[in-house]
DSSP file (Angstrom, degrees, kcal/mol; ACC not computed):
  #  RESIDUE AA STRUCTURE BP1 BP2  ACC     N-H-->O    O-->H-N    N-H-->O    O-->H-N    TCO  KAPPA ALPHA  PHI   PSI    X-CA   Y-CA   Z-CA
    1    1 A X              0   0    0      0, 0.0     2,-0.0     0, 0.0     0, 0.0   0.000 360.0 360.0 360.0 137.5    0.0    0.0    0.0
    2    2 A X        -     0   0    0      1,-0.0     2,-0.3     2,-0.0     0, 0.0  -0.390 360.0-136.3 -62.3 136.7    1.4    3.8   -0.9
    3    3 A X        -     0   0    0     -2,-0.0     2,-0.3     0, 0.0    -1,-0.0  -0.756  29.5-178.5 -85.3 151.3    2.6    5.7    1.9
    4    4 A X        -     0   0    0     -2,-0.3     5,-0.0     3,-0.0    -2,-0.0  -0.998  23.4-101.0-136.9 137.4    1.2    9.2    1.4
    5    5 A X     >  -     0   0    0     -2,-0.3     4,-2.4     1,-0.1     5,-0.1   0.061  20.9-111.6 -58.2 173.0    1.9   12.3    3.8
    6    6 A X  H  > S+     0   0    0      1,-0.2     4,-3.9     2,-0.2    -1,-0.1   0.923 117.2  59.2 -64.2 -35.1    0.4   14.1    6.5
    7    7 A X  H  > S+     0   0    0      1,-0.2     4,-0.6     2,-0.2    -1,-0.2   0.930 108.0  42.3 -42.0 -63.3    0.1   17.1    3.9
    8    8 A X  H >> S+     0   0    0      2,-0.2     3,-1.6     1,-0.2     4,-0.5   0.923 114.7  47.9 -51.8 -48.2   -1.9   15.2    1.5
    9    9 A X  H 3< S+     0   0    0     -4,-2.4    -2,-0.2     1,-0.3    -1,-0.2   0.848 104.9  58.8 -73.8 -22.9   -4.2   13.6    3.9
   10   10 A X  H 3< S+     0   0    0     -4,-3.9    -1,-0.3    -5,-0.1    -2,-0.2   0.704  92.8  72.4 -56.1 -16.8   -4.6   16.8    5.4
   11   11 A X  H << S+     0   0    0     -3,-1.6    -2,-0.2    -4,-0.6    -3,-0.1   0.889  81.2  87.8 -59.5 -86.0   -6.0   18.3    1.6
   12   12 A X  S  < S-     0   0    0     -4,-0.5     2,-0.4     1,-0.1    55,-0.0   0.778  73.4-148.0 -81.9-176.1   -9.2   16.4    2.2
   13   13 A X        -     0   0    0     94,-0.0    55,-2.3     2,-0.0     2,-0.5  -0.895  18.5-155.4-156.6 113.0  -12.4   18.3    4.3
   14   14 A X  E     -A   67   0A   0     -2,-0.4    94,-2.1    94,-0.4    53,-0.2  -0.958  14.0-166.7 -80.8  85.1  -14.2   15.7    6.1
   15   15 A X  E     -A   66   0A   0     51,-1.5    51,-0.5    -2,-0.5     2,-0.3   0.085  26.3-139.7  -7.5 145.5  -17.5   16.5    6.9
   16   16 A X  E     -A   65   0A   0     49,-0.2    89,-0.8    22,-0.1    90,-0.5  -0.900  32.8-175.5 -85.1 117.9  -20.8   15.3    9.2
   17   17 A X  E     -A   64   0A   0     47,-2.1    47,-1.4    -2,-0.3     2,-0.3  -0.574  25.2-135.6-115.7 177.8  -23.8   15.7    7.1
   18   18 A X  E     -AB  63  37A   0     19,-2.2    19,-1.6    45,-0.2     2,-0.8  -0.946  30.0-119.8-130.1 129.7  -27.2   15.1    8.3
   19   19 A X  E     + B   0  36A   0     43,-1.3    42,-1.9    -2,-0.3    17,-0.2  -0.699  40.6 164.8 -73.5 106.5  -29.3   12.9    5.5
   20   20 A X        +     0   0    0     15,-3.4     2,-0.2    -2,-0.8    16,-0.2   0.829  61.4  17.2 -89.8 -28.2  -32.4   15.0    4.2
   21   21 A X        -     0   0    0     14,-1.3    -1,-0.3    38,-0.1     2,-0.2  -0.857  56.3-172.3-156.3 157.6  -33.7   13.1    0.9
   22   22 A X        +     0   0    0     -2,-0.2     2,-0.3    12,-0.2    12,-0.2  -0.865  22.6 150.8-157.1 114.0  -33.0    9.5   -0.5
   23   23 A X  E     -E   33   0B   0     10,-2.0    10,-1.5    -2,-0.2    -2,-0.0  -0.840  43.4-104.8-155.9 152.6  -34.1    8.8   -3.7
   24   24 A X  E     -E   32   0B   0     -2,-0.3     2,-0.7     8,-0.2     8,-0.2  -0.061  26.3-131.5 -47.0 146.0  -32.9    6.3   -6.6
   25   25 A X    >   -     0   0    0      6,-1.9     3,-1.0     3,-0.2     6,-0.2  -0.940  38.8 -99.1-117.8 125.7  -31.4    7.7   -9.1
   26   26 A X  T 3  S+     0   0    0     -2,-0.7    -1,-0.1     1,-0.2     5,-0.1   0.362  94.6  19.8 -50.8 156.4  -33.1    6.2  -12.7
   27   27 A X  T 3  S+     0   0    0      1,-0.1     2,-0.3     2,-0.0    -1,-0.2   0.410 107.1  92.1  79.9  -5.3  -31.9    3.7  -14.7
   28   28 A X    <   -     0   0    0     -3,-1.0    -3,-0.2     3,-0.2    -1,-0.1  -0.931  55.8-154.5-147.4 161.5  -29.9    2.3  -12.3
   29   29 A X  S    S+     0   0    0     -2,-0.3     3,-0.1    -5,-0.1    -3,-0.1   0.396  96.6  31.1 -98.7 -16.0  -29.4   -0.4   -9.4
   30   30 A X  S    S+     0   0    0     -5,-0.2    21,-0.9    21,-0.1     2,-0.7   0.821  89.6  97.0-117.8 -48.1  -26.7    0.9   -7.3
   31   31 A X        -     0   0    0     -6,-0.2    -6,-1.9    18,-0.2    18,-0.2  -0.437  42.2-177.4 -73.3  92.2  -26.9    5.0   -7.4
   32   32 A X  E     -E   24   0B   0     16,-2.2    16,-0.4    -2,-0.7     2,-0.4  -0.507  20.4-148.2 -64.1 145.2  -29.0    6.8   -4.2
   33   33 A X  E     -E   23   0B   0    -10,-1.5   -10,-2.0    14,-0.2     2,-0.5  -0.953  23.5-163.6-135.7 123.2  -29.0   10.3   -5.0
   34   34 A X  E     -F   46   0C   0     12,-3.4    12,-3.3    -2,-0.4     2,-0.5  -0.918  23.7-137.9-134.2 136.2  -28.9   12.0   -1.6
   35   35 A X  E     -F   45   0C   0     -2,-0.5   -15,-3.4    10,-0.2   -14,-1.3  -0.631  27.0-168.1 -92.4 138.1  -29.5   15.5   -0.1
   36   36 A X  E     -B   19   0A   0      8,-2.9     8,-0.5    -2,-0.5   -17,-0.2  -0.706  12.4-155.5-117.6  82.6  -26.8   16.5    2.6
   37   37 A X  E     +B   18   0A   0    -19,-1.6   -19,-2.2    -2,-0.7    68,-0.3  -0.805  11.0 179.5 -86.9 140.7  -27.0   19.6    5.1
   38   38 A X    >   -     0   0    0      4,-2.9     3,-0.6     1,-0.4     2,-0.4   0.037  41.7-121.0-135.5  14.3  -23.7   20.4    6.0
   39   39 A X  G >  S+     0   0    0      1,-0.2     3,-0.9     2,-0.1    -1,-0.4  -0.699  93.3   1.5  91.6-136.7  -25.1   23.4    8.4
   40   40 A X  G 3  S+     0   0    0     -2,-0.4    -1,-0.2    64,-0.2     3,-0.1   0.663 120.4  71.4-106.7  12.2  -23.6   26.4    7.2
   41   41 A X  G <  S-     0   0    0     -3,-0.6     2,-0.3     1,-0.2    -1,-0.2   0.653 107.6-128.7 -52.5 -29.9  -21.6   25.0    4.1
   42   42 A X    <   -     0   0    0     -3,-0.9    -4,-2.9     2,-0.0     2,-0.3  -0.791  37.8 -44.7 112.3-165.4  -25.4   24.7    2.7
   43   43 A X        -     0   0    0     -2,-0.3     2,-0.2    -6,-0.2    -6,-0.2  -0.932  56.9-164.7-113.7 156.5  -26.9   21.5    1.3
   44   44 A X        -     0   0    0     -8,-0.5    -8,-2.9    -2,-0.3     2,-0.5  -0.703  20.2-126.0-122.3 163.5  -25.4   19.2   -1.2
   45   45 A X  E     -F   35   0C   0     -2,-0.2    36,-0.6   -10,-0.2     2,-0.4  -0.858  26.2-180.0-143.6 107.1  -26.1   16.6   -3.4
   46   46 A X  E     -F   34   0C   0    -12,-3.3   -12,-3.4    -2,-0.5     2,-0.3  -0.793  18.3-151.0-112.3 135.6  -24.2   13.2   -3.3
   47   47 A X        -     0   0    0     -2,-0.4     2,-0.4    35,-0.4   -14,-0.2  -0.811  22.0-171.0 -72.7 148.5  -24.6   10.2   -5.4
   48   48 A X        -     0   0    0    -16,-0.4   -16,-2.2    -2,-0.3     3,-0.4  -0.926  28.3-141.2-109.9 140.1  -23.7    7.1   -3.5
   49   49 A X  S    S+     0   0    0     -2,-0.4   -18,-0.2   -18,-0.2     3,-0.2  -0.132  72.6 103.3 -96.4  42.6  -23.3    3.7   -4.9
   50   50 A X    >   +     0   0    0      1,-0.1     3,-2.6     2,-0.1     4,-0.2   0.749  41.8 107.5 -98.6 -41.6  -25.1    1.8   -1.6
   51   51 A X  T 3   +     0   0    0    -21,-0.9    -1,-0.1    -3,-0.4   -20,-0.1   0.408  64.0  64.6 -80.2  29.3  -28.5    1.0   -2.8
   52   52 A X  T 3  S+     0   0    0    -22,-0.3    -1,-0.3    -3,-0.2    -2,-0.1   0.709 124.6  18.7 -78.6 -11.8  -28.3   -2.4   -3.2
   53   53 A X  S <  S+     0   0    0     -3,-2.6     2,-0.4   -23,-0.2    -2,-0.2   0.530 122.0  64.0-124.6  12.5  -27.8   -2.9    0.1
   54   54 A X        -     0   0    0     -4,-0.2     2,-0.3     5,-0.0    39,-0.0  -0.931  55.7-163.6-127.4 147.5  -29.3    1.0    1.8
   55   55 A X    >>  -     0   0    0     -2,-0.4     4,-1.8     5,-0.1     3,-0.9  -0.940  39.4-102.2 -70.4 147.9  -32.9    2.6    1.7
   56   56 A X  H 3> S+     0   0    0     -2,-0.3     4,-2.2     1,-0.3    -5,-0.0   0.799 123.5  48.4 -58.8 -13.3  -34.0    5.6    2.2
   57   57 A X  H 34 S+     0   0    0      1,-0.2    -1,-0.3     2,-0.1    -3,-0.0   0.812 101.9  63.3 -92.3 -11.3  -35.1    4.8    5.6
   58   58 A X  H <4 S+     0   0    0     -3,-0.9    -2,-0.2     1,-0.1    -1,-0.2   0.713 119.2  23.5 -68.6 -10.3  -32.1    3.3    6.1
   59   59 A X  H  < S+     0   0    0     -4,-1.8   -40,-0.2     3,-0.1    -3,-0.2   0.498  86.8 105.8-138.7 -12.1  -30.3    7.1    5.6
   60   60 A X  S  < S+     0   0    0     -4,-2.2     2,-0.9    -5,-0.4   -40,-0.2  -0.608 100.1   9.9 -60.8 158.2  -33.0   10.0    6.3
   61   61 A X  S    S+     0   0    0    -42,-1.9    -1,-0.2     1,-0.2   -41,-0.1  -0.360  97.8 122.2  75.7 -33.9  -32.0   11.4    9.5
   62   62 A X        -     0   0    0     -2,-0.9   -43,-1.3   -44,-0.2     2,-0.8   0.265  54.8-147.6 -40.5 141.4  -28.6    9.5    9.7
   63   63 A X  E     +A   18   0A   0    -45,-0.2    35,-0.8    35,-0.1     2,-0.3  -0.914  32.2 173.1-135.6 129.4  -25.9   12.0   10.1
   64   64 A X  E     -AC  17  97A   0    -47,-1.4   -47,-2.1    -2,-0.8    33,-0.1  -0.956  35.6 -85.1-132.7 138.1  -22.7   10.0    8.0
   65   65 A X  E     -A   16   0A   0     31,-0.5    20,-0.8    -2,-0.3     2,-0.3  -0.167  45.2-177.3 -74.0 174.4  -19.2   11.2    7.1
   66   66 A X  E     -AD  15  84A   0    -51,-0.5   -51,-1.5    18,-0.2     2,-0.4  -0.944  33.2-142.1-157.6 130.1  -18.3   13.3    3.7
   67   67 A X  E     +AD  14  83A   0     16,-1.0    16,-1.2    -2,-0.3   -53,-0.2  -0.988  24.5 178.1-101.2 139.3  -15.4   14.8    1.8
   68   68 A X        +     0   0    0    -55,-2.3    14,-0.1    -2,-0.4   -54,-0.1  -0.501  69.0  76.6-120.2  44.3  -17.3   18.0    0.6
   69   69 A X        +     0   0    0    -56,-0.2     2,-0.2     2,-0.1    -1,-0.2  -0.039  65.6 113.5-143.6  16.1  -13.7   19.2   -1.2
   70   70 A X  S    S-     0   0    0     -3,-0.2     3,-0.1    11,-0.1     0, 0.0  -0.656  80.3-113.0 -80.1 128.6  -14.1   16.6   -4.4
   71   71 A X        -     0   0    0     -2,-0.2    11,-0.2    10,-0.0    -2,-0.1  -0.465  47.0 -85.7 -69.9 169.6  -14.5   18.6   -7.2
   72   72 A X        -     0   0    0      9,-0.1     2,-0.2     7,-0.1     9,-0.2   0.137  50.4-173.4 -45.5 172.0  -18.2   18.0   -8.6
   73   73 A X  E     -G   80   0D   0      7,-1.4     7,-2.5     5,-0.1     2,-0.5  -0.744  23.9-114.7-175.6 133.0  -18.7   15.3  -10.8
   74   74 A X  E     +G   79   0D   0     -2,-0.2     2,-0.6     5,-0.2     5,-0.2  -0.701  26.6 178.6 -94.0 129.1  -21.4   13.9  -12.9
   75   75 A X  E >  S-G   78   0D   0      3,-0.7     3,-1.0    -2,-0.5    -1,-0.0  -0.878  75.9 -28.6-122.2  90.6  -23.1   10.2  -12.2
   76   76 A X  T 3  S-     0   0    0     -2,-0.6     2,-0.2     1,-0.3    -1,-0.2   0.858 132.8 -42.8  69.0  25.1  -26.0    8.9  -14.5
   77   77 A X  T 3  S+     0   0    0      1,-0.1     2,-0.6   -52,-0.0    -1,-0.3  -0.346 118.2 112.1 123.2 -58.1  -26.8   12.6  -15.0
   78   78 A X  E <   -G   75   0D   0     -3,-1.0    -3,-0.7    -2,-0.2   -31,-0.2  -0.547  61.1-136.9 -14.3  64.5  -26.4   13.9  -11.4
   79   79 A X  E     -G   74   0D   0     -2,-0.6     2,-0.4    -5,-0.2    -5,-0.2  -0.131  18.6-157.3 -40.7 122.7  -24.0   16.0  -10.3
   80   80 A X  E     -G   73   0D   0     -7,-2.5    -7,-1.4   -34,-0.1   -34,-0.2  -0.861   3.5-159.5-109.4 145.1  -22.6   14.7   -6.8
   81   81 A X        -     0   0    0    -36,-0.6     2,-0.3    -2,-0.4   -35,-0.1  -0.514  67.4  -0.4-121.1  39.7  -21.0   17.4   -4.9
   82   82 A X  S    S-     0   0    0    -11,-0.2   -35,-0.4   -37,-0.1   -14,-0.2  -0.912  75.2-101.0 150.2-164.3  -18.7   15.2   -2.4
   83   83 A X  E     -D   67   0A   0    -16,-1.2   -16,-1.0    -2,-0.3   -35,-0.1  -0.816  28.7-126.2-155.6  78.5  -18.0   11.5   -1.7
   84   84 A X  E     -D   66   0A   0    -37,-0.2     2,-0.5    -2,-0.2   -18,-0.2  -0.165  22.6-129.1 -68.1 147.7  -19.6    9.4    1.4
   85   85 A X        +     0   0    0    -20,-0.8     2,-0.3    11,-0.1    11,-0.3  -0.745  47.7 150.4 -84.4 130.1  -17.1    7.7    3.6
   86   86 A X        -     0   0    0     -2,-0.5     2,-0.2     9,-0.1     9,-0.1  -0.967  32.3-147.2-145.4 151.6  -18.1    4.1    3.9
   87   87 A X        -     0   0    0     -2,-0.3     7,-1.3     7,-0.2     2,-0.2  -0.551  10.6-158.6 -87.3-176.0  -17.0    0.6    4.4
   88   88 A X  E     -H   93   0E   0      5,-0.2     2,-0.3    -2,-0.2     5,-0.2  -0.912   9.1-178.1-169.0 158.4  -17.9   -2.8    3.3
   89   89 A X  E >   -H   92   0E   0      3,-1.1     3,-2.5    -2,-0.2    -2,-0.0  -0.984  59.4 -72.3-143.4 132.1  -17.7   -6.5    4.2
   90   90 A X  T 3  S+     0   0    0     -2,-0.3     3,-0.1     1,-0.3     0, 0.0   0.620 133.2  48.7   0.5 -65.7  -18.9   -9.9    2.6
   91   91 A X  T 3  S-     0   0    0      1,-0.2     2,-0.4    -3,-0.0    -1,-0.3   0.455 118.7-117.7 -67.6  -2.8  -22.5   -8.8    3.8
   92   92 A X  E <   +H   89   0E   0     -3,-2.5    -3,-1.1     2,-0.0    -1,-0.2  -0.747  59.8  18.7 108.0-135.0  -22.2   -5.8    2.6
   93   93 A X  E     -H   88   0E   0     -2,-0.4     2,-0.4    -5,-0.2    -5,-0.2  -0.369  58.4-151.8 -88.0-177.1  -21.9   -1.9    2.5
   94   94 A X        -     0   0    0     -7,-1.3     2,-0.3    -2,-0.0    -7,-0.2  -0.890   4.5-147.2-153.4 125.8  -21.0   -0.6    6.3
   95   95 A X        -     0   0    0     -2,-0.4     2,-0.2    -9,-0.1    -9,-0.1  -0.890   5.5-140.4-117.4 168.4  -22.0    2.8    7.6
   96   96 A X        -     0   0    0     -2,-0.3   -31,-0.5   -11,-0.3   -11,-0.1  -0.776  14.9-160.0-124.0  86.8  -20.2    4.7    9.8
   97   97 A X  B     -C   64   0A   0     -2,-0.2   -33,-0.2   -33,-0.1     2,-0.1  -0.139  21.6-126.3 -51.4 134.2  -21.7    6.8   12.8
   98   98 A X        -     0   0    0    -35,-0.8   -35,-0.1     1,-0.2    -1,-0.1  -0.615  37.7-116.1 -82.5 165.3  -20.5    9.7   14.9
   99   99 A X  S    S-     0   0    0      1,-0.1     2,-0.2    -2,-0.1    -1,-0.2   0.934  90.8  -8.0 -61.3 -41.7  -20.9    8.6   18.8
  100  100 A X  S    S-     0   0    0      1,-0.1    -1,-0.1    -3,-0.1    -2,-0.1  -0.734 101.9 -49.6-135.6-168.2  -23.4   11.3   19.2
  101  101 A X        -     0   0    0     -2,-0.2     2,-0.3    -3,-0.0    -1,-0.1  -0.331  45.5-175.6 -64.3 152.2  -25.0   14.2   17.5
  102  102 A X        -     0   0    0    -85,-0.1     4,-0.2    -4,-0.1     3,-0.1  -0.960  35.5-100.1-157.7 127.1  -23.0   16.9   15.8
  103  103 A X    >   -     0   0    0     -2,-0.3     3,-1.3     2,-0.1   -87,-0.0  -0.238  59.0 -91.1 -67.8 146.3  -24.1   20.0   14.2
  104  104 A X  T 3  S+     0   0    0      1,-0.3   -64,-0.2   -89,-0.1   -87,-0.2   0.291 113.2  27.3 -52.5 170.3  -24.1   19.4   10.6
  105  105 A X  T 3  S+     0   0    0    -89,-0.8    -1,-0.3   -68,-0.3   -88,-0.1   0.584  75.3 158.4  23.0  24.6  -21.0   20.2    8.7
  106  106 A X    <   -     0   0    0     -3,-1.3     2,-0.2   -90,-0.5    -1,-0.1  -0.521  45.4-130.3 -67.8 129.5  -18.3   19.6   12.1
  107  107 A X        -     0   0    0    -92,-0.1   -92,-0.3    -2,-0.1     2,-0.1  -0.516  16.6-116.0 -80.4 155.9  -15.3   19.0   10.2
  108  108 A X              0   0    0    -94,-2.1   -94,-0.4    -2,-0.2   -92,-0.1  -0.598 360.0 360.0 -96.7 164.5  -13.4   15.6   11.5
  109  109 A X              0   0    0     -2,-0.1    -1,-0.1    -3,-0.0    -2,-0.0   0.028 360.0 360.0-118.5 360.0  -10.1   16.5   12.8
């Protein structure tokens, strides 16, 4: 695996977003297109590639990490404006929670 520095890893801007909207994005099996408060950064809109394995009840309300410093990029049509942090395992995709609540857009440290 590449070693990369503390410099680079600092580049990235880590997020907590709060999930407001979940819906499929057409034509396709895999792409949620989801709307993000990030507080006073605004709201966003990231595509994620989860929903074989996510619903939207599985992700309103949910507050889940983000890098909100990717430039834009378009997905089945969709501009996504950032990049959810996720894992995944034989069973499938993995969220990741803060311990408790956190106003929308606290940047990880």
């Amino acid at each position: 695996m590449p070693e990369i520095s503390y410099e680079d890893f600092a580049k990235l801007d880590i997020r907590v977003g709060t999930v407001l909207a979940v819906e499929p994005v057409p034509e396709t099996e895999k792409l949620l297109k989801c709307t993000i408060d990030f507080g006073e950064m605004g709201t966003r809109t990231i595509v994620s590639g989860i929903a074989q394995w996510k619903t939207s009840e599985d992700l309103v309300g949910k507050q889940l990490p983000y890098i909100v410093n990717l430039a834009p990029r378009m997905l089945r049509g969709v501009e996504s404006q950032g990049m959810l942090l996720a894992t995944s395992d034989d069973d499938g995709v993995v969220l990741l929670y803060p311990e408790r609540i956190l106003s929308p857009g606290t940047k990880l440290r």
